[in-house]
Every structure is written in C-alpha cells, then in structure tokens.
C-alpha positions as CSV (number, residue, x, y, z in Angstrom):
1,X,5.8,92.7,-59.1
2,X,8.9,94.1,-61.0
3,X,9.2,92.9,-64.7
4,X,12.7,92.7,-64.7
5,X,13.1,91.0,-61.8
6,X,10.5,88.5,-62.7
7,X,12.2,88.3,-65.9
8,X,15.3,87.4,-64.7
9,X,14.2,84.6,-62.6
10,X,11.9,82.8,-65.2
11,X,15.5,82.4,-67.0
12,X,16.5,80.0,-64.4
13,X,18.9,79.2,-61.1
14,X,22.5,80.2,-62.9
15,X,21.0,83.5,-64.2
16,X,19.4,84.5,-61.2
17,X,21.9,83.7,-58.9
18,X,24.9,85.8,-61.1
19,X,22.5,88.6,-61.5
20,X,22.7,88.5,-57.2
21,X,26.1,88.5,-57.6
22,X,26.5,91.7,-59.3
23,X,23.5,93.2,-57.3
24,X,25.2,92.0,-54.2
25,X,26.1,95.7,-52.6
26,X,22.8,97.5,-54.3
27,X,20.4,96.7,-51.2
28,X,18.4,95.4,-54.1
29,X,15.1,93.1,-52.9
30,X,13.8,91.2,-55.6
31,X,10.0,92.0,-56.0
32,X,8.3,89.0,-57.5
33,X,5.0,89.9,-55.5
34,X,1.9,88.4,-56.8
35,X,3.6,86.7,-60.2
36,X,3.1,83.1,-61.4
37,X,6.1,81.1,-61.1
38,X,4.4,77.4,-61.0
39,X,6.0,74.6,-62.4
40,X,9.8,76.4,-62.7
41,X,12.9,74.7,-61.5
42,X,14.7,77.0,-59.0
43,X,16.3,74.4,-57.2
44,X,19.1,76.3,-55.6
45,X,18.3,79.9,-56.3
46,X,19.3,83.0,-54.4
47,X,16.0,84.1,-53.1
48,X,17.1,85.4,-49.6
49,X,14.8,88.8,-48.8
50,X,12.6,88.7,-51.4
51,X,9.0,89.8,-51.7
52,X,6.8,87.1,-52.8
53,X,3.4,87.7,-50.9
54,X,0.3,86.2,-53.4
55,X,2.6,84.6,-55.5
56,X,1.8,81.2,-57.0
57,X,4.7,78.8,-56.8
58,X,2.8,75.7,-56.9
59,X,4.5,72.5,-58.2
60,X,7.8,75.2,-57.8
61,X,11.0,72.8,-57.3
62,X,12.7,74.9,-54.7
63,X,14.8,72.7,-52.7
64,X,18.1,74.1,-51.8
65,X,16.9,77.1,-52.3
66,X,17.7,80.3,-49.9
67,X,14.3,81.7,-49.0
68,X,15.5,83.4,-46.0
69,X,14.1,86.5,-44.4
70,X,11.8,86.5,-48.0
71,X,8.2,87.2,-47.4
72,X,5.9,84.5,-48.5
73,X,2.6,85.6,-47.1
74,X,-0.6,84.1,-49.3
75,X,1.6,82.7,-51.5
76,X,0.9,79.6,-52.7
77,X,3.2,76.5,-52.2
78,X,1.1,73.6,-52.9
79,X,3.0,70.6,-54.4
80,X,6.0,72.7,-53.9
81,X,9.4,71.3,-53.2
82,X,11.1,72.5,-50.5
83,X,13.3,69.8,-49.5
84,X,17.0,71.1,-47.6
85,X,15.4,74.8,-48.6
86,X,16.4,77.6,-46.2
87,X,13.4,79.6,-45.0
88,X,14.4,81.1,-41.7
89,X,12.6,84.4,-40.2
90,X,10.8,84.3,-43.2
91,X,7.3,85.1,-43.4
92,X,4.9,82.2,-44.6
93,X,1.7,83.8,-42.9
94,X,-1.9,82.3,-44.6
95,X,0.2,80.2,-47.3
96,X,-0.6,77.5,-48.6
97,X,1.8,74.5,-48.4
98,X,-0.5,71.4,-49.0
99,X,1.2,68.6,-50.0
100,X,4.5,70.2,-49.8
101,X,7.8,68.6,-49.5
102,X,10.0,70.5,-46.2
103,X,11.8,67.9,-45.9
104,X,15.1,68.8,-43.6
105,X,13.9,72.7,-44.4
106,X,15.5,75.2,-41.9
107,X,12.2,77.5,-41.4
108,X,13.3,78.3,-37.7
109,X,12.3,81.6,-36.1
110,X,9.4,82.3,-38.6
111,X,6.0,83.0,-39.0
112,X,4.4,79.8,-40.5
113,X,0.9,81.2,-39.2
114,X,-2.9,80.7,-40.1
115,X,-0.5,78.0,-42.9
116,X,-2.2,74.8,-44.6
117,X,0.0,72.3,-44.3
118,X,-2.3,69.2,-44.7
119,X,-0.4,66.1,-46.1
120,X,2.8,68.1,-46.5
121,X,6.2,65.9,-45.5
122,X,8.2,67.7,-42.3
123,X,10.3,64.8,-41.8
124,X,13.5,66.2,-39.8
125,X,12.0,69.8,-40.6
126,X,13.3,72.9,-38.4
127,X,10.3,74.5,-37.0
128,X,12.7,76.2,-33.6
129,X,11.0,79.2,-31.9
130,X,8.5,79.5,-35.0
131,X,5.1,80.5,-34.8
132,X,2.0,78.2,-36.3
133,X,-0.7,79.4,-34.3
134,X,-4.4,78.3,-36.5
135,X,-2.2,76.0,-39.0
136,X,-3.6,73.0,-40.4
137,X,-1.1,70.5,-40.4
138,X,-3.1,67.2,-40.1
139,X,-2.6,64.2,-42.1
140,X,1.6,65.2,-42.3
141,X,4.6,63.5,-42.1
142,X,6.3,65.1,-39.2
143,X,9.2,62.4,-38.5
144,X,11.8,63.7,-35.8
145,X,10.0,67.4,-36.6
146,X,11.8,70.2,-34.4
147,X,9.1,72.1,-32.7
148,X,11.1,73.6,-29.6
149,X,10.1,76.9,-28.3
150,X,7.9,76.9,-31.0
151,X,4.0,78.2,-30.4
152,X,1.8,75.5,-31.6
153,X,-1.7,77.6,-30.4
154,X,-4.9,76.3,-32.0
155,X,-3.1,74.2,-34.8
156,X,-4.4,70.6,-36.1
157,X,-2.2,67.7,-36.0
158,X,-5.0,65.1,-36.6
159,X,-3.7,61.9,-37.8
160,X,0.0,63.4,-38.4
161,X,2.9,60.8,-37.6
162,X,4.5,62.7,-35.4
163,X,7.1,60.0,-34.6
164,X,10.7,61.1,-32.7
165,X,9.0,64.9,-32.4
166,X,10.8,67.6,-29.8
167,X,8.2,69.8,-28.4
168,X,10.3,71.0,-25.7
169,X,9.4,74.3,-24.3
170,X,6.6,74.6,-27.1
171,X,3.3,76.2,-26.4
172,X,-0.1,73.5,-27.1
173,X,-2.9,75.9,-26.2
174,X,-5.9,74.5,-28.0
175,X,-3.8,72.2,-30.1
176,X,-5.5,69.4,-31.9
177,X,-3.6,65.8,-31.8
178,X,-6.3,63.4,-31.9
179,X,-5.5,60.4,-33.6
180,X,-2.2,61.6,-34.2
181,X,0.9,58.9,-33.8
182,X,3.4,60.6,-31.2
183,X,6.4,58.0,-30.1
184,X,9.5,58.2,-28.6
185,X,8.9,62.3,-28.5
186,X,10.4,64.7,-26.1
187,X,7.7,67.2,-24.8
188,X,10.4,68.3,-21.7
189,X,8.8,71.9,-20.0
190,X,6.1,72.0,-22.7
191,X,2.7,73.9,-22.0
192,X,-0.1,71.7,-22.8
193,X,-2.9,73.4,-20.8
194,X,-5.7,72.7,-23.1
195,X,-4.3,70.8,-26.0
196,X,-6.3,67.5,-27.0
197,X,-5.1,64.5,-27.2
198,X,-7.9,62.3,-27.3
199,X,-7.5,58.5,-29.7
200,X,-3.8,59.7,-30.5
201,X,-1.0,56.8,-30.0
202,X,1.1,57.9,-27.1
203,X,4.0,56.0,-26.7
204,X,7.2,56.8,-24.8
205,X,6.6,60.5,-24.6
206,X,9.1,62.5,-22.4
207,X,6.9,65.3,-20.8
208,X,9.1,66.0,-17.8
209,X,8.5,69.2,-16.3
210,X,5.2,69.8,-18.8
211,X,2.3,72.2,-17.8
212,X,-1.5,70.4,-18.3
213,X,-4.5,71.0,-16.2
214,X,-7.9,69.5,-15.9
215,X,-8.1,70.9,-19.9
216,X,-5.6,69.0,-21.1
217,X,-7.3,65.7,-22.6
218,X,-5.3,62.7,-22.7
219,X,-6.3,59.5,-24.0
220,X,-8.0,57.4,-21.5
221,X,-5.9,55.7,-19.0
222,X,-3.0,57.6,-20.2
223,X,-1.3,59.3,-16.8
224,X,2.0,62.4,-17.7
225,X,2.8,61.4,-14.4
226,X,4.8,58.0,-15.4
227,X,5.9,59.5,-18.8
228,X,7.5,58.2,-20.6
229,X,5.5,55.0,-20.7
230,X,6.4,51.8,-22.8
231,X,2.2,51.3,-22.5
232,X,0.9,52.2,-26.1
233,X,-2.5,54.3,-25.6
C-alpha cells in the first residue's frame, strides 16, 4: 500500500478524482493493496488500474465507480455496492462479493474466479466472455444476467433466479443449477456436457444448437430436444 495514495482516497470521490486529473499523463497506478477502506463512500471515483489485491472494501458504496483493468484479487467486497460500477478486464480472482450489489455492473472480459458471490444481486449484470470457473454464486439474484461466451466451469448456481439469463456460447462443465429458477433464457450453442440441472424450474429455455451428453442431468421428463418448452419442470 502507498500512504499517500491511500491518503488521498480516504478524503473522498472529488479529491481523488482531481488528484487523477493532474496525475493523468504520470502512468501513475494507485497502490491501495491490502488497506481498509470499509464503510467509505466512493461512489463515482476514478479507480481505473489500481492495485487493490487483499483489500477490505466491505460495506464500500462503489457504484458508478470505474474499477476497470484494477486488480481486486482477495479483496474483500462483501455488502459492497457495486451497482452501474465499471469492472471490465479487471481481476476479481478469490474475492469475496457476498451479498453484494452488481447491479447493471459492466465486469465483462474478467476474471471473476474461485469468487463468493452467494446472495449477491446480478440483475442485468455484464458477465461477457468472463471467467467464473469454482465461483459460488448460489442463492443470487441473476435477473436477465449476461453470461455469453462466458466459462461457467464448476460454479454453483443453487437456488439462483436466473430468470431472462443469456448463456449463449457459455461453457457449463460441472456447473451446479439445481433448484435454480431458469425461464425464458437463451442457452443458443451453449456446452452443457456435464452441468446439473437436477429440481431446477426450466421453463422456456432456448438451447438451440447446445452441446449435453449422457452427463448432462436434466430434470426428469425435461427433453433439449423440444426447447424451448412452455411445460414448467
């Protein structure tokens, strides 16, 4: 962590974002590694780039915030609000983001990793060509989420409303979505070789062109073959 930097964020939104101003052409990357910055209001702020691996921004108001290309890995998010926040090709790898609000955040193109995202709200969140491989994202709110071309390996959507989802062209190896709630979801081209999706609610789900196998489990008498189905399983 640099002092000075963390110094000049604690002062609030206006004075970090004029300090980036005057740093603009300096190549400067703020280092707020491993500093506590819970509770603060940066709604807004500049953070684009920085280093905030380990750093605890728990009950953090970030929304509106530009968070792109920062490193967030370990850092902890819980209770954080994220909401509108921009957090593409960042890095968000082992963080913890339970109970956090992403509401409409743009975190497309990063690594959202080995994440806890248990009861955290992704309504309308932009999840494009991201990678959640081993992220716990069960019990969320993950309304008209955009998962296309993202890899979805080995994460838990247990009991997640997953209502108006795109999957497209996302990768479901090993995928957990029992007893989730997916309806009126577009899974076009999709791989869901393995994925289980044993007591979810299945409900006019476009899987055209999807890959599944004899490891893919479906909820019984649920057949891909006639998706989307108005039959509620």
């Amino acid at each position: 962590m640099n002092s000075e930097h963390y110094e000049i964020v604690t002062q609030g939104t206006q004075s970090l974002n004029e300090w980036r101003e005057i740093v603009l052409n300096q190549h400067v990357q703020l280092d707020l590694s491993d500093c506590d910055l819970s509770g603060f209001d940066l709604a807004g702020a500049k953070l684009g780039n920085a280093l905030l691996t380990n750093s605890n921004l728990k009950d953090t108001k970030l929304s509106y915030a530009n968070l792109a290309n920062a490193d967030l890995s370990g850092a902890n998010l819980e209770n954080c609000d994220l909401g509108r926040a921009s957090l593409e090709s960042c890095s968000l790898l082992g963080a913890n983001l339970y109970n956090a609000n992403l509401f409409w955040a743009d975190v497309k193109n990063s690594n959202v990793s080995n994440c806890n995202l248990r009861n955290s709200r992704l309504t309308r969140t932009c999840f494009v060509a991201s990678n959640l491989t081993g992220s716990d994202c069960s019990q969320s709110t993950m309304i008209e989420v955009d998962f296309r071309n993202a890899d979805l390996r080995n994460a838990n959507f247990r009991n997640s409303n997953m209502n108006g989802a795109d999957m497209s062209r996302s990768v479901m190896e090993g995928a957990d979505f029992q007893y989730a709630m997916i309806r009126d979801s577009h899974w076009i081209m999709a791989d869901m070789r393995g994925a289980n999706y044993t007591n979810a609610s299945l409900y006019r789900v476009d899987m055209t062109m999807a890959k599944y196998d004899e490891s893919t489990l479906f909820p019984p008498g649920f057949d891909p073959e006639y998706s989307p189905q108005d039959t509620d399983y």
